[in-house]
C-alpha positions in Angstrom: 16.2 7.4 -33.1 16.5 10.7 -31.3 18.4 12.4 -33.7 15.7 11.6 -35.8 12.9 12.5 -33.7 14.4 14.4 -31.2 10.7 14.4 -29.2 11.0 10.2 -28.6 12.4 10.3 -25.5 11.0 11.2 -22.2 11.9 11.1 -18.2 11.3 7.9 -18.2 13.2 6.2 -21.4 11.8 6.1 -25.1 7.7 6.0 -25.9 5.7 3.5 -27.3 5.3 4.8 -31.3 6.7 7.1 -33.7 5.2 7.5 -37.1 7.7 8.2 -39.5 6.1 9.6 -41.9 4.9 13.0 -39.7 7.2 12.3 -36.9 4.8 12.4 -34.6 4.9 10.4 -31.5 2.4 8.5 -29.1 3.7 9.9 -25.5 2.9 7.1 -23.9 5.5 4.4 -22.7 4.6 0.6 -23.3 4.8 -1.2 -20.3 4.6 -4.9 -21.3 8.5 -5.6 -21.2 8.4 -4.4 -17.7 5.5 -6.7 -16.7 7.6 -9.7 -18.2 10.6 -8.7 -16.0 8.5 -8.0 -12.3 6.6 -11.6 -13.5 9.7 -13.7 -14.3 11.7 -12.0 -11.1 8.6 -13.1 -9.0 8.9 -16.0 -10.2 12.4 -16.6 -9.5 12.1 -15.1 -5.6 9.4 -17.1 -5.0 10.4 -20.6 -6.4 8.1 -20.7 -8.9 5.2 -19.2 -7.2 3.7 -17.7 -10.2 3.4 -20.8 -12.0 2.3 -22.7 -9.2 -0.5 -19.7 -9.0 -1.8 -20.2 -12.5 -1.4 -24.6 -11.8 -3.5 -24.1 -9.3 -6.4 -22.3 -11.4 -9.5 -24.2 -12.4 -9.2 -22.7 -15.6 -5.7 -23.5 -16.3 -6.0 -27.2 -15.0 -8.9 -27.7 -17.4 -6.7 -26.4 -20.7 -3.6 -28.3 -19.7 -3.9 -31.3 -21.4 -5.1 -29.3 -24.8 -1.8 -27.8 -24.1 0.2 -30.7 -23.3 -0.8 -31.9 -27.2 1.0 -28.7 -28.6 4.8 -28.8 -29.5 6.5 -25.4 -29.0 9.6 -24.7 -30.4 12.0 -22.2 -30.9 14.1 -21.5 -34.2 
């Protein structure tokens, strides 16, 4: 990727977009990977704090059985 658009990388690791066509590139970084990591480590430190957070919500309890009804898999 850098060799190819020498401009992708920053201080802080690659940025979100590229567009291949121009080579121009969005300088922002995309931070949603991060949030997954600082969420699931949270959730490990605190022995499964965060879900007992959103178990806890109104909101959540009233969706759980609609939930409960779907089958997730992976393949």
């Amino acid at each position: 990727m850098r060799a190819l658009y020498p401009d992708i990388y920053g201080p802080y690791g690659f940025y979100d977009a590229v567009n291949p066509r121009t080579g121009q590139v969005g300088h922002r970084y995309l931070v949603l990977d991060e949030g997954m990591v600082f969420a699931a480590l949270n959730n490990v430190l605190t022995g499964d704090g965060l879900k007992a957070y959103y178990a806890n919500n109104p909101i959540i309890r009233a969706v759980q059985p609609y939930l409960a009804l779907e089958r997730f898999t992976v393949r």
